[in-house]
N, C-alpha and C positions, 0 to 999 in steps of 0.2 A: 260353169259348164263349158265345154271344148271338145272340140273336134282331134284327138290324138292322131289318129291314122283311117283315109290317107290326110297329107302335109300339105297347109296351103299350098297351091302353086303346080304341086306336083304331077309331074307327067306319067300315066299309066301307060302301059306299052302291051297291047294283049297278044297272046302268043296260043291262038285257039282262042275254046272258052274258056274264061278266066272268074273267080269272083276273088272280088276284093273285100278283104274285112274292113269294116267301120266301127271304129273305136271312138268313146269315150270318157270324160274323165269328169268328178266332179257333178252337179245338178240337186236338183230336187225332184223326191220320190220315186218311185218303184219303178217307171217306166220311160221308157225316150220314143221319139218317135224320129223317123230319118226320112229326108225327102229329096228328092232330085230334080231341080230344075222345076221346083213345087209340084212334081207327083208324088207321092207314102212309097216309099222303097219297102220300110220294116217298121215295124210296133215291136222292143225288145223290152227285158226286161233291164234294170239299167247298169247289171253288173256285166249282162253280156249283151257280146259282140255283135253287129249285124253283117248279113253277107248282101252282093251286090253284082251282078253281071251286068256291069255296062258295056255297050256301042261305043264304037268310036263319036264322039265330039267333045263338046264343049257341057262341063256339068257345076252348076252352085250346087253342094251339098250342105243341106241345113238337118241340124240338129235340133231337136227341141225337148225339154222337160216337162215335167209336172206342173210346174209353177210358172211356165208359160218362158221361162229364158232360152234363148234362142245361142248357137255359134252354127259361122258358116264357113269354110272352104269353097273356093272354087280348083276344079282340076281340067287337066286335059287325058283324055281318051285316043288312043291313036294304035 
């Protein structure tokens, strides 16, 4: 399981509102779940994407599976 996009590290630059897609890759069964900074962003299903309008700061984005495997990114918001 991984966090394809957005890229560890990566700085988000909003310009208005903005959403950002959350991509992943890999995992176990039918559904992912997406969090922010451990709030539920999205419950997707696991071929697609989720979307995401964040604030400017600071976000750990976690991923999670069926099967309980976890990947996380951290981003900046600005």
């Amino acid at each position: 399981l991984a966090v394809v996009s957005p890229r560890q590290g990566q700085n988000i630059y909003l310009d208005g509102p903005t959403r950002v897609l959350l991509k992943a890759s890999g995992g176990t069964g039918p559904t992912r779940w997406w969090f922010a900074n451990g709030a539920l962003l999205a419950t997707t299903p696991a071929a697609l994407p989720a979307t995401w309008q964040p604030t400017p700061g600071t976000y750990t984005l976690r991923l999670v599976d069926n099967a309980g495997a976890a990947s996380t990114v951290q981003v900046r918001v600005r």
